[in-house]
C-alpha positions as CSV (number, residue, x, y, z in Angstrom):
1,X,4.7,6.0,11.5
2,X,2.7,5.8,8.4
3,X,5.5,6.0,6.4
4,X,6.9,2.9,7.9
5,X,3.6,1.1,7.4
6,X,3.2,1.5,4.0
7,X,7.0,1.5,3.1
8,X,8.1,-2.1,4.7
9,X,5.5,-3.7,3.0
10,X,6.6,-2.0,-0.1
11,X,10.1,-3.1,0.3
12,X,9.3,-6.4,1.4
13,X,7.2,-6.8,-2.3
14,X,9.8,-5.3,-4.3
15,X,12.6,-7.9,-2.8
16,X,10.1,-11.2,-2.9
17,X,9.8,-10.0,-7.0
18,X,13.5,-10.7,-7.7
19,X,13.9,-13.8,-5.1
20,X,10.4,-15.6,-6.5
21,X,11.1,-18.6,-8.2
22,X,7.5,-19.0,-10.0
23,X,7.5,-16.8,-12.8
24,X,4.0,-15.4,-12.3
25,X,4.4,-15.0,-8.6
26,X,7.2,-12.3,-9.5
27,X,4.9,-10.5,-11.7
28,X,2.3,-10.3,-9.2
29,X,4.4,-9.3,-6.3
30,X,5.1,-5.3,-7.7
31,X,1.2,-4.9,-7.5
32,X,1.5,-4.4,-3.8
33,X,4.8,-2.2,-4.0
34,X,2.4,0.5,-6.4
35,X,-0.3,0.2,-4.1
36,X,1.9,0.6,-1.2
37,X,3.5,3.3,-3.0
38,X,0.1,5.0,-4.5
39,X,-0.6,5.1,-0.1
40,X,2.7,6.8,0.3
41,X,2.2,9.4,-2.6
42,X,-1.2,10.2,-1.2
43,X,-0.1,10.6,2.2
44,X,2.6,13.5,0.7
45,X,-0.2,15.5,-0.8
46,X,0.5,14.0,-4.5
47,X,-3.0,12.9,-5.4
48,X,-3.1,13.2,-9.6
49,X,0.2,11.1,-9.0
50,X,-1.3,8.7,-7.0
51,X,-3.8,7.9,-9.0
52,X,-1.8,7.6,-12.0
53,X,0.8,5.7,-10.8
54,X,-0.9,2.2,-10.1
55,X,-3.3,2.9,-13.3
56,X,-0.4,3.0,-15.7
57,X,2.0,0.2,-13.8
58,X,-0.7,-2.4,-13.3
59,X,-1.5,-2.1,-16.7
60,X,1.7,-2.8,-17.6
61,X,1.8,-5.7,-15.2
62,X,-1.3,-7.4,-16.9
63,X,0.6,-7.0,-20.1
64,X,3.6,-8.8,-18.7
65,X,1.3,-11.3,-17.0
66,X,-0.2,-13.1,-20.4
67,X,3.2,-12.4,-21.7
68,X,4.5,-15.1,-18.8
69,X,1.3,-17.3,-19.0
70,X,2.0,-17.3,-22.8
71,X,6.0,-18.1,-23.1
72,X,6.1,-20.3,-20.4
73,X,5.0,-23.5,-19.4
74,X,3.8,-23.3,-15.8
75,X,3.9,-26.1,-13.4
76,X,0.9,-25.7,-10.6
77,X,3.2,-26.6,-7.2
78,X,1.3,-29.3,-5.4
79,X,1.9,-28.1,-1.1
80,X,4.7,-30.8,-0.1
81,X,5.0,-32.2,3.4
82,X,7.9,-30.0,3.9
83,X,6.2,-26.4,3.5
84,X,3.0,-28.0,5.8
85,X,5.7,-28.5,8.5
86,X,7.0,-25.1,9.2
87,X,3.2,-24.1,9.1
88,X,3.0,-23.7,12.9
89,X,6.3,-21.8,13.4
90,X,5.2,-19.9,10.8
91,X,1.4,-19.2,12.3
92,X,3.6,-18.1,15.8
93,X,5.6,-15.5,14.0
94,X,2.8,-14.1,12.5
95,X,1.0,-13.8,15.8
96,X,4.0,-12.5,17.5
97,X,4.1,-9.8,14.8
98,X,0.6,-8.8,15.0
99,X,0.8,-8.3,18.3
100,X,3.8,-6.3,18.1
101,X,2.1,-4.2,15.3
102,X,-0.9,-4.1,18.1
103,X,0.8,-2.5,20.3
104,X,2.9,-0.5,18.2
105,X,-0.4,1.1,16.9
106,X,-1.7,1.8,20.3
107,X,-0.8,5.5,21.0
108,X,-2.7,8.7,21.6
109,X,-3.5,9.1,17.6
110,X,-4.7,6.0,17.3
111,X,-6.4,5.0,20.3
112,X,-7.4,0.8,20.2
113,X,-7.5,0.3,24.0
114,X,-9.8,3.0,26.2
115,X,-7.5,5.1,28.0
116,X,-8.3,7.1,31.3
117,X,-7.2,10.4,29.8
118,X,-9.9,13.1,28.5
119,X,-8.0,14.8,25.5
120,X,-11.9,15.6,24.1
121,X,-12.3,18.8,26.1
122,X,-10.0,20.7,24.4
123,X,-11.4,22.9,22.0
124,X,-10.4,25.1,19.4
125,X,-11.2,26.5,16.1
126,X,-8.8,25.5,12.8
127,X,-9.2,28.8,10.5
128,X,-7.3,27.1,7.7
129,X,-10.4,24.9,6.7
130,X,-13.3,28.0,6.9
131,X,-11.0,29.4,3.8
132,X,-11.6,28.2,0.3
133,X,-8.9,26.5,-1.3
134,X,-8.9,24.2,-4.3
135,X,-7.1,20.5,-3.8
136,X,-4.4,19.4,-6.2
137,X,-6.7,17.1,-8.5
138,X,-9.5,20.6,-8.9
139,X,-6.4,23.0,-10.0
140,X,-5.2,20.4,-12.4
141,X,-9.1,20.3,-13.6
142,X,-9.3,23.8,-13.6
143,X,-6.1,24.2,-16.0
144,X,-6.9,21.4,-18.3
145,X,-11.0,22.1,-19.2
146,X,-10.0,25.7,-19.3
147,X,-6.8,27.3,-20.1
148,X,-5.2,24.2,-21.9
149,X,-8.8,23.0,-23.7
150,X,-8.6,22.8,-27.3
C-alpha cells in the first residue's frame, strides 16, 4: 500500500519531466520523483541512502536550473481562456480521486472513520524492541569516527 503511494506519484513525476514543454517545469518535476523515492528507500530500511539520495540529486537539479534560466530565454505563459475552461472538469476529477484515495485509506491500519470493533484490548509484549540494537545510520557512525578515522 505504501509502496503504491509513494511510487505513482513518482512515476507520474518522472513522465510529466520528458512530456513538459517549459523547460524549467522539466527540471523541477524530478524533485518530487527523489523525494518520492527518498520515502520509498526509507520505508525499505535504507536510511544513509535516503538521506543521500535527494541531497546529492537536488543539488544537481539547482545546478541544471540556472543552467536553463541562463541559456534560455523564458517566456512567462499568461493562463489562456482555454486552460480556465477545462478548470471545472478538472476540479471533479480531482475530487473523485480524493475520494477514492479516502476510501482506499480507510482500513484497519489506518483508521479515518470510527469503527465499532475494539482491536485495543489485545495485548501483548514485542521482545524485539527491549533488546539493544543499533539502526543503520549509528553502525555507519560507529565505523566511520572509529575504525575508518584518520
Amino acid at each position: 500500500m505504501i509502496l503504491s503511494v509513494l511510487s505513482s506519484p513518482a512515476l507520474v513525476s518522472g513522465l510529466m519531466v520528458v512530456r513538459a514543454k517549459n523547460p524549467v517545469h522539466s527540471v523541477l518535476f524530478p524533485i518530487p520523483v527523489f523525494r518520492n523515492t527518498s520515502g520509498l528507500l526509507l520505508f525499505l530500511g535504507l536510511d544513509f541512502f535516503a538521506m543521500i539520495f535527494p541531497v546529492v540529486h537536488i543539488g544537481a537539479i539547482a545546478v541544471s536550473f540556472l543552467f536553463v534560466v541562463m541559456m534560455f530565454n523564458i517566456q512567462i505563459a499568461e493562463i489562456h481562456e482555454e486552460v480556465l475552461r477545462y478548470l471545472p472538469v478538472s476540479g471533479i476529477i480531482g475530487l473523485i480521486f480524493w475520494w477514492e484515495m479516502f476510501f482506499i485509506l480507510d482500513n484497519e491500519s489506518i483508521p479515518l472513520l470510527p469503527t465499532q470493533r475494539n482491536t485495543t484490548s489485545l495485548r501483548y509484549t514485542v521482545y524485539a524492541e527491549k533488546v539493544r540494537s543499533w539502526t543503520n545510520l549509528e553502525t555507519l557512525g560507529n565505523l566511520l569516527y572509529t575504525y575508518y578515522f584518520v
